[in-house]
N, C-alpha and C positions, 0 to 999 in steps of 0.2 A: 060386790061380785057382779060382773057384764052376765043379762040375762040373755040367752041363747032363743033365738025365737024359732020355730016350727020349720021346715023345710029350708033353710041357710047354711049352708057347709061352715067348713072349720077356715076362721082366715088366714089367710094367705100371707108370709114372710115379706117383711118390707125389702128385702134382699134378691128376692125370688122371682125366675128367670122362666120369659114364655117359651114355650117348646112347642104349641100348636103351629106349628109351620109343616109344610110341604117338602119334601125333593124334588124335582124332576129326573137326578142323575146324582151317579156318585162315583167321584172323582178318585181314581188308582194310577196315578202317575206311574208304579215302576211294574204295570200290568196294560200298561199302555201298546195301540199297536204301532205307536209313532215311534218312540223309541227302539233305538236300534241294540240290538244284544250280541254280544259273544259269542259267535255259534264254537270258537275253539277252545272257550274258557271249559277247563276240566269240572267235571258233576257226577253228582254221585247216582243211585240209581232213583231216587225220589225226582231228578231232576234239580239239586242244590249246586249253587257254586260252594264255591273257599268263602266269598263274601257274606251268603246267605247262613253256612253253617256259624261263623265268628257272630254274627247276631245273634244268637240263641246262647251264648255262651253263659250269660246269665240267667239262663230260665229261673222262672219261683221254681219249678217244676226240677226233683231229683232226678227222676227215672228220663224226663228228657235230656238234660245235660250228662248224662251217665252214656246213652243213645250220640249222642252229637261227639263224645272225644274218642269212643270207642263202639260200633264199627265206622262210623260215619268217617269222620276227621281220620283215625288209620288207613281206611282204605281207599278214599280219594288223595292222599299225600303219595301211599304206596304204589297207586297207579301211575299218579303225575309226580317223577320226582322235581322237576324244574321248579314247583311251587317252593320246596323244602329250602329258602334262603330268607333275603333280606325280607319279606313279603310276610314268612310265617311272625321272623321275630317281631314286627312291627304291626303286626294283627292281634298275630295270639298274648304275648306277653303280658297287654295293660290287664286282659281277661281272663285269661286262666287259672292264671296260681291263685287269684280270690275261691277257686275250688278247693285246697290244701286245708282251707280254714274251715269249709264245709260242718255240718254233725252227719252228714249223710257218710257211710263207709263204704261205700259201692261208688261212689264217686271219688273219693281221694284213693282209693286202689286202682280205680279206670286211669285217673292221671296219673298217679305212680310209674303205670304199664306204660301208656302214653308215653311220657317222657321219658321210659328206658329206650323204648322202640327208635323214637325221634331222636333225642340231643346226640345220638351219636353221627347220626346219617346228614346233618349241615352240613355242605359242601364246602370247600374250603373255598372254590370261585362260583359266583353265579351262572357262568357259562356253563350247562351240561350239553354233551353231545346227545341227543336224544334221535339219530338215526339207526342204532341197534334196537333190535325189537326187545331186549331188556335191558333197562336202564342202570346205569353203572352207579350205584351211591357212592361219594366218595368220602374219605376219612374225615373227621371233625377236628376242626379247628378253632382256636380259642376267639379268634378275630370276630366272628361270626355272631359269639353269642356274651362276649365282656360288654358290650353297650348295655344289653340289657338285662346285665348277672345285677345291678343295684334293686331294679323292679324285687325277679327271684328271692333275692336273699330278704327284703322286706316282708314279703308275704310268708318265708321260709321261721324267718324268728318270731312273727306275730305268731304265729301256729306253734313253736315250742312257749309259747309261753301260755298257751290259750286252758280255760278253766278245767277242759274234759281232757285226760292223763290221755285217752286212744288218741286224737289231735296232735298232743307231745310227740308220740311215737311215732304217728306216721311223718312227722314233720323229721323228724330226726330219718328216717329212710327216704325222707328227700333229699337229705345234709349229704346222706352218702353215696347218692346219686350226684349231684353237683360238685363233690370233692374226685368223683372219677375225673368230671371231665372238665370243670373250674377248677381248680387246687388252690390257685395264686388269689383269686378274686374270692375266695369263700375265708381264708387266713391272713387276707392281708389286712396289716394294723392290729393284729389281734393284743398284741399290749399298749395300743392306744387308746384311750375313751372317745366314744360317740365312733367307731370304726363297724366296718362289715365285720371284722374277726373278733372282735371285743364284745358284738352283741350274740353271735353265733355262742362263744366260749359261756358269756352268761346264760344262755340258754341251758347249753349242756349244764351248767353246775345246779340252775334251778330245778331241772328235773331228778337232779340227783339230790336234794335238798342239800347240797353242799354249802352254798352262797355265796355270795361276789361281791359283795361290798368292800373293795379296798379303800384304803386310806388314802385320804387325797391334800396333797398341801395347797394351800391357799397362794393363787396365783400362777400353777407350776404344771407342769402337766400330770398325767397320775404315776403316783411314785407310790409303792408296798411301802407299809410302816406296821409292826405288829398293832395289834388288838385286837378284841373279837371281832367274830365275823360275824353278818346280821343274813340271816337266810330271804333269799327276794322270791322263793315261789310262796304265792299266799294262800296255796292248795296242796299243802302237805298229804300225797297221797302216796300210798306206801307201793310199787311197782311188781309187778308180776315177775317171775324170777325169768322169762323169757324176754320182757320190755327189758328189763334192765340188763342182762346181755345183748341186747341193741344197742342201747345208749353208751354203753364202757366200750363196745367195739367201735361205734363212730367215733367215741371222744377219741380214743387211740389212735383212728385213723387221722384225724382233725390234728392233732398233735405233732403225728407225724410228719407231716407237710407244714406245719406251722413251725416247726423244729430244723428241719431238714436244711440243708446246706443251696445257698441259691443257685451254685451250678451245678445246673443238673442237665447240660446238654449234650454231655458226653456220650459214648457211646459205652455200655457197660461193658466193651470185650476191653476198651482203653482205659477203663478204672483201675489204678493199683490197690492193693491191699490198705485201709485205713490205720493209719502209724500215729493218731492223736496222741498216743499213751505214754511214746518216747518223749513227750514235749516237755514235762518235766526233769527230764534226765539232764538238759542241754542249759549251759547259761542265759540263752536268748532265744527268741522264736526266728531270728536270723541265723541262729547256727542252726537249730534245725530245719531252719528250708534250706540251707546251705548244705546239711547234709542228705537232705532227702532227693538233692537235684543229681547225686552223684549215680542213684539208681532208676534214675525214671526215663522210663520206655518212649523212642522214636519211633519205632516203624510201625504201632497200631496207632498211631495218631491221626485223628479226624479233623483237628485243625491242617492250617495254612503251613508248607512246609517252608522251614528256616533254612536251610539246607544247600548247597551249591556242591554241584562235581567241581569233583577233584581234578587241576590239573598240574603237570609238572614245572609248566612252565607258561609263563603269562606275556601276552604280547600287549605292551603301553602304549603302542601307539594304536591299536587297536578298539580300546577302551570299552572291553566286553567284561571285566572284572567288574563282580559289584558286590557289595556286601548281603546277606541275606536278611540283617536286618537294617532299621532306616534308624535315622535320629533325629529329628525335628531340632531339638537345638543346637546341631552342628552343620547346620545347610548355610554358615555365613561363608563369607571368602575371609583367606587368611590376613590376620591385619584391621576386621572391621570390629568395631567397638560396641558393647552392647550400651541400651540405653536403660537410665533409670525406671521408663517404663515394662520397659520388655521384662528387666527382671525382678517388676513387681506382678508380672503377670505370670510370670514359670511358678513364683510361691503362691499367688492363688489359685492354678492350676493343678498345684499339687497339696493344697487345702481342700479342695473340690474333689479332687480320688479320694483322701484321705475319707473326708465327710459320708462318702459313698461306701465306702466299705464298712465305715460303721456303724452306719444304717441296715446293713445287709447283716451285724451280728447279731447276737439275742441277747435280750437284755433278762442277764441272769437275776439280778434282784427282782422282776418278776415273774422270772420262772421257780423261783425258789418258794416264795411267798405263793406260788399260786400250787406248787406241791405241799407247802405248810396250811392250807386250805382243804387239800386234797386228800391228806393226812388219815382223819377218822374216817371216810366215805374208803379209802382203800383197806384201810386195817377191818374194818366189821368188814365188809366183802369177803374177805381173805377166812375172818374165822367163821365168819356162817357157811361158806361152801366148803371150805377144809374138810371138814370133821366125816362131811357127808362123801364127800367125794374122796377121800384116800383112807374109808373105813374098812379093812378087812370083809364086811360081810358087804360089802357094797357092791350093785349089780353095773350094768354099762353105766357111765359117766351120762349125765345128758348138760343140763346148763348150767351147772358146777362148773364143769371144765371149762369153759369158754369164758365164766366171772374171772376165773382163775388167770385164764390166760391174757384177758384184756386188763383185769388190771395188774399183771404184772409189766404188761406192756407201757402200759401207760407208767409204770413207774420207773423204766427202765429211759423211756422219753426224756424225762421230766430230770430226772438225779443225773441221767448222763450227759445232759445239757449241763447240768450247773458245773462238776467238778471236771467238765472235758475242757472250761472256759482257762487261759493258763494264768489268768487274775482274777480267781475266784479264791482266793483264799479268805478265812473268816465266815465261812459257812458250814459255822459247828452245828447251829442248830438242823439244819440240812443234814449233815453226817447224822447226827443221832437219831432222827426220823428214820433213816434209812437203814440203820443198826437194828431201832426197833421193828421196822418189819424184815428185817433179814432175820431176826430172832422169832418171832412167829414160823417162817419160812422152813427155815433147818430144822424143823423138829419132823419135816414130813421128806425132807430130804436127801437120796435122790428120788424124786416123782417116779414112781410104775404105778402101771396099772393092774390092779387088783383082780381082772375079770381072769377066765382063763382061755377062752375065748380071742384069738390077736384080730383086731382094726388099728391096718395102717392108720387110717387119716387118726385115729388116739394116739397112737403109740408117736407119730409125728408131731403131736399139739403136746404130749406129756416131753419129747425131746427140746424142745424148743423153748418149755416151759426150766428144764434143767438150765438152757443155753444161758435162759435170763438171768438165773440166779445167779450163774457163774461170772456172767456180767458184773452183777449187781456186788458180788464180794468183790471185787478185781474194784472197783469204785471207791468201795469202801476203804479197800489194802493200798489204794496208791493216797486216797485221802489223808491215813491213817501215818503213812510212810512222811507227806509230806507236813505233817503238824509235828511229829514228834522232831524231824529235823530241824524247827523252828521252835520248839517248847526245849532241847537240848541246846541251841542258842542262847536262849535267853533267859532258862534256870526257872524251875516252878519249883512249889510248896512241896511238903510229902505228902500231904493230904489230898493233895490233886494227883502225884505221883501215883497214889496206891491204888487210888480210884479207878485211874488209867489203867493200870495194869492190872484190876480187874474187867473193865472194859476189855484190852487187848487179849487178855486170855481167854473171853467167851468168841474172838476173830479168829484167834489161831484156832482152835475147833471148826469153826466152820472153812476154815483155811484149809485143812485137813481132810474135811472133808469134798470141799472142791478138787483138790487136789488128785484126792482118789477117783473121781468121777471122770475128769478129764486126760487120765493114765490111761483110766479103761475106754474111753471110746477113743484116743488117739492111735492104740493097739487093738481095738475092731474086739472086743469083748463085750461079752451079753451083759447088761447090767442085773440080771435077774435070770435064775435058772428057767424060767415062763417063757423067755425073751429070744430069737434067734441075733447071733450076733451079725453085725454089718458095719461095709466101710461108710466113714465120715464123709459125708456131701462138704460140696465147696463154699456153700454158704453157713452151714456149719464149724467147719475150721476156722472162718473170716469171723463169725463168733465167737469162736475162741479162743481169739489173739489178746486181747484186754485180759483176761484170765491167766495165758501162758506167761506173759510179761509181768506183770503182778507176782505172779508163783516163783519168777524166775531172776526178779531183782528185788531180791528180800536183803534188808542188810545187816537183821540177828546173824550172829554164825550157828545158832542152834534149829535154823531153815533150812540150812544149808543143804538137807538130805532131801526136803521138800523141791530144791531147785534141782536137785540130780536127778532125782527120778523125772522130773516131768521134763526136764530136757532132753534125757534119754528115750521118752517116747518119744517126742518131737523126732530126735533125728531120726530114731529105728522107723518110725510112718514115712519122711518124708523122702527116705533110700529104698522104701521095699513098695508104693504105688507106683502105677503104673504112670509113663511118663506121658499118653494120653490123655493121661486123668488130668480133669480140668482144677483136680486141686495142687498138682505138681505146678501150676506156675503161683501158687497161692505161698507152698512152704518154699519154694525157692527165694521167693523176696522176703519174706521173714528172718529165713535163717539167713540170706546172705544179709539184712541189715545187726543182723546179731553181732553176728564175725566182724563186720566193719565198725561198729559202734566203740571201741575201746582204740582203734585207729586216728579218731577224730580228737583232736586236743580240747575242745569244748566242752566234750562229755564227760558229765557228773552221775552218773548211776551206779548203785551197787552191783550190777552182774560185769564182770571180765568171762572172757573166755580163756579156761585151762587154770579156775579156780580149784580142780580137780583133775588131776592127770588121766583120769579115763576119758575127761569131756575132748581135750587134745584129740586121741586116737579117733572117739566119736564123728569128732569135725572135718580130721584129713578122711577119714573112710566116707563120709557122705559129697562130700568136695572131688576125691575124686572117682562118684560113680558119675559125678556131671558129664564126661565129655558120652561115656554112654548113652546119656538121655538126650545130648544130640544126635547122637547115629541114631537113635527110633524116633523121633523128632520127624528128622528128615526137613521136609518145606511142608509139613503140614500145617505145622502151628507157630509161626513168625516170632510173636509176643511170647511165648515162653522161650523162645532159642533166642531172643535176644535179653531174654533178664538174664538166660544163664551166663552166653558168652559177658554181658556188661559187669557181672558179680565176677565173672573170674577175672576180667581184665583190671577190677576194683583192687582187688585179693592180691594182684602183681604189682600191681603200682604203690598200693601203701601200704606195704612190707607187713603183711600181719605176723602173729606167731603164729600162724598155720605154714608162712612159706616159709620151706625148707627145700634142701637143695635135693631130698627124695620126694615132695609131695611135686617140686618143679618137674621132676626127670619121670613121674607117674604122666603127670598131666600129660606131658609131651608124648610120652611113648602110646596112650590113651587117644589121644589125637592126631594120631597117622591116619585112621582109618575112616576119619571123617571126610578126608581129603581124597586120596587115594589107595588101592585097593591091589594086594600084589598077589593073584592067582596063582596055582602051582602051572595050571594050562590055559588058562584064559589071560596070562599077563597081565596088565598093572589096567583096574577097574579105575571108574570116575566113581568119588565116592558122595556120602551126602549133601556135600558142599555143594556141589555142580549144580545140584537141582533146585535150589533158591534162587529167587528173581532173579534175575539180571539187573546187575544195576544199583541192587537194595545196600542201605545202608547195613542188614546187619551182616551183608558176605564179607564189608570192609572192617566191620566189627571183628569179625573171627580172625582176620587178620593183621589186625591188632594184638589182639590174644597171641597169637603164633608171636609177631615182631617181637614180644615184653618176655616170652617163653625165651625166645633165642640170645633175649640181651644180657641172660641171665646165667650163673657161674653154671650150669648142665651141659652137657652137650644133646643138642636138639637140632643135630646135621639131618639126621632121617627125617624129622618134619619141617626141615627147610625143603626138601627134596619133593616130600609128597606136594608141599603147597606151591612148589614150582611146577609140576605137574598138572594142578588142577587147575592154575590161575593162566594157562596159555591157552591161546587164541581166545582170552573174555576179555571184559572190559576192566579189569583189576589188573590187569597185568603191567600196567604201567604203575600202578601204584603199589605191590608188590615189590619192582624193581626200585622205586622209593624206599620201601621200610627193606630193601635188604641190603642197599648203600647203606643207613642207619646201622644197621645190625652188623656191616664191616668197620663201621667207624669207631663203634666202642669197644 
């Protein structure tokens, strides 16, 4: 041992660095007076740029980076919008969202806010006019902020997967922030591995300790195969009944947009009614687009018009005739010969759409497998909120209902993908999952509410909650329709027969009881003496067209009184709402594809019309209260007066058993008065017709209808006369004397 001798310090590191030195000065380049500064760059009141705040972004310090995104960063952006573009997303982004992951909660609620306030207000161009003394923000666009949605969604999944559950959840109300205003970018790839929507999806199932371990073939990409599933959160923590109504409501939203149909740039007034349901009815998915094009709406159309006036007569040497649409492979001259290249290129040009469209479908073997997943995580939901939320002595609802309602939603996503697919047959174990919680379901329904006390926004989430299930049987009833057609094909055991129809007979029950449900609110009855009764919203009807179809092409003849009834509401609602009502152009395309559906030589379905001689009288009385609902029409609403004129012009031209030579001589004598109007002292009125565009294709529409009326065994001289009347000095009038040369020739 080295002895230490009397007055000698301790020695000194062979590594160790002299620091006895002097300054004379000390060097602050960006406090310098040489440098020149921005006198117009925006600052906050401390005297901060945009630059100086983005460095602090990382404080060790909570409560300063808590200070810096909220009021700091708010209120120098809200001053200066011009900053709000390429500038913020190439600052802020590498920096921020490492705040999501935070343990501080006062910081992932300040960015939370943050990013509600901001990701809307990106300007879709950099250019803002900043000469009004308040700056205009303008709407957000996806351009802006998809370069750097890959960063977000990174920092976004690290955070649902992170060790503390509060982390999960706030990470998960970011998902639903980003699904407002990304959709595409937070679900795309979501059945692919290593994808933005693949790691998002695994997130949500780890939180719900559901798990996502699919099966994966060796070499292939990933492909569902049964087996058990291996749970991937390795923090089994059991959720607060509020977190977890978070989590089931994003999944659902996530779903929904992951589900949903890729065009979506219509406009919602041009959307017709969804007709999936008939697609089984039809030998081919070409007959039913062949019959779906016979009623779909021209004149709300938001695309490019196909369309060309009408003329009588064409001048060739003029060469003003063109076709409204083009043909790419008919632009040769006549006589030139195609080459073996050219028409190897038409076939992989149309391997190329082909590939594209089927990219854009879903791939139901993993949406199937990912509801056979989803399976035990919806059924405990369902019976631990049940009991509590539809108990007799049960006080207001609180986050029962909202378990309740997301995940029926999410199962309504999930199963109506699979059997909506028209080559999804073979997904028995699919149907029976969905038997079994329809049989949990029906034992509480139809859903009221127990309190006595009415809240709308309840009594709304318990209707909608009904809608689902009605949904959900109509799934099952067309599933069920199509197996046994194919199990009577091919001849099964008894022993699987009887099993069946023990199965089928716990359906007709709840068939039954759908049935009654959707009787009573088609005819505007309380479902509950509690209840005030009211009419069907038109998002509601659109609802409950999978249901009515279902109910209404049953092919026991022991249903048969199940399809009478609910067809008899159908028509009695869709003749006594008002023709205002935005649900009158909803049941007018329904029921007019009803009537036409036995028209079409394709169609394979159990329901005919005037399987019963009352439904006959039903069908001419609601047919013809139509020409009515154009005189209160008027030109107000375009898109319902041309589904109705294109339904009756359908009705004339392909002979159904509705025309008869008194529903023709109604129609017509019904439609005098659309045209014109014969006062006892005011003389003969310009009637509703007159006051439609000018020009629009559906006044030539109605005149159609008249032409098909006049060519027909009635006499229908009075509304040749009205419609001569109303169509002079307009621009139909040449075309008029067209269809009435026609109308003498036959």
């Amino acid at each position: 041992k080295a002895k230490l001798k009397l007055g000698k310090g301790k020695k000194l590191a062979d590594n160790a660095i002299d620091t006895s030195f002097k300054a004379r000065s000390i060097a602050l380049p960006s406090q310098s007076i040489a440098i020149e500064k921005d006198e117009s760059a925006p600052t906050t009141r401390r005297m901060l740029t945009f630059e100086d705040l983005i460095a602090h972004v990382k404080h060790y310090s909570a409560n300063t980076r808590k200070d810096l995104i909220d009021p700091s960063l708010t209120t120098l952006l809200n001053a200066c919008v011009r900053i709000i573009g390429d500038e913020v997303c190439q600052a802020k982004y590498p920096a921020s969202p490492s705040n999501s992951c935070t343990k501080d909660a006062s910081v992932r609620k300040t960015l939370l806010s943050f990013f509600s306030w901001l990701l809307p207000r990106i300007p879709i161009v950099n250019s803002v006019q900043l000469a009004s003394p308040v700056p205009k923000l303008i709407l957000f666009t996806q351009e802006n902020l998809i370069p750097h949605s890959p960063l977000l969604v990174l920092f976004t999944t690290s955070a649902q997967t992170h060790i503390f559950p509060e982390i999960r959840i706030d990470a998960v109300r970011f998902l639903d922030l980003f699904l407002e205003i990304i959709p595409d970018t937070i679900v795309s790839g979501w059945t692919e591995k290593k994808s933005h929507g693949n790691r998002v999806l695994e997130g949500y199932l780890g939180i719900l300790n559901a798990g996502t371990k699919f099966g994966e073939a060796e070499g292939s990409r990933l492909i569902p195969v049964p087996g058990p599933v291996q749970a991937t959160s390795t923090a089994s923590v059991t959720l607060s009944p509020g977190s977890k109504a978070i989590v089931l409501k994003s999944l659902s939203t996530f779903l929904k947009h992951a589900l949903s149909s890729p065009n979506h740039t219509r406009k919602p007034s041009d959307i017709s009614i969804p007709t999936w349901f008939l697609v089984p009815s039809f030998e081919s998915r070409e007959a039913y687009d062949s019959f779906e094009r016979l009623l779909q709406p021209q004149a709300g159309s938001s695309g490019p018009c196909r369309s060309k006036s009408w003329q009588a007569e064409v001048d060739e040497d003029a060469s003003e005739e063109d076709f409204p649409q083009t043909f790419d492979f008919a632009v040769q001259p006549l006589g030139n010969q195609w080459s073996f290249q050219e028409l190897s290129d038409i076939t992989y040009q149309n391997g190329v759409i082909s590939e594209v469209d089927a990219s854009r479908s879903v791939d139901t073997a993993f949406v199937a497998h990912l509801a056979r997943t989803l399976q035990s995580t919806m059924v405990a939901t369902f019976l631990d909120c049940a009991p509590v939320l539809f108990s007799p002595t049960s006080g207001i609802p609180g986050s029962e209902l909202l378990h309740v309602v997301a995940m029926a939603d999410i199962i309504r996503g999930l199963y109506g993908a699979i059997f909506r697919e028209l080559g999804s047959n073979g997904h028995d174990a699919a149907r029976e999952d969905l038997k079994t919680l329809l049989g949990y379901m029906s034992t509480y329904f139809p859903f009221r509410p127990n309190t006595i006390s009415r809240d709308i926004k309840i009594e709304q989430m318990l209707q909608d909650l009904n809608l689902i299930y009605c949904e959900l049987t109509s799934l099952v009833l067309l599933a069920s329709n199509a197996r046994l057609a194919l199990r009577s094909s091919r001849g099964k055991s008894r022993q699987v027969q009887s099993a069946s129809q023990t199965s089928e007979g716990v359906l007709s029950l709840q068939v039954e009881h759908a049935c009654e449900y959707v009787t009573q609110l088609l005819r505007g009855e309380a479902p509950s003496n509690s209840q005030i009764s009211r009419s069907i919203t038109n998002a509601a009807y659109i609802a409950l067209l999978p249901t009515i179809w279902s109910l209404l092409n049953q092919p026991a003849l022991s249903d048969q009184w199940i399809a009478a009834d609910v067809l008899g509401a159908a028509l009695e609602h869709a003749t006594k709402i008002s023709s205002n009502s935005a649900v009158k152009k909803s049941s007018v395309e329904f029921l007019a594809r009803l009537v036409l559906l036995e028209t079409d030589h394709q169609y394979r379905g159990s329901f005919k019309v005037g399987r019963i001689a009352s439904e006959i009288k039903q069908f001419e009385a609601w047919a013809i209260h139509l020409p009515k609902v154009l005189w209160e029409l008027g030109a107000n609403n375009l898109s319902t007066t041309e589904a109705v004129l294109r339904f009756l012009l359908r009705l004339l031209q392909r002979k159904s058993c509705l025309v008869t030579s008194d529903t023709i001589a109604s129609l017509g004598s019904r439609l005098v008065p659309y045209f014109t109007i014969t006062h006892p002292t005011r003389g003969q009125i310009s009637g509703p017709y007159t006051r439609l565009p000018a020009g629009s294709s559906v006044r030539r529409l109605a005149l159609d209808v008249v032409a098909t009326i006049a060519m027909g065994p009635s006499d229908a001289n009075g509304l040749v006369e009205a419609v001569g009347v109303a169509t002079s000095e307009t621009e139909e009038v040449m075309y008029w004397a067209h269809l009435q040369c026609l109308i003498i020739s036959r």
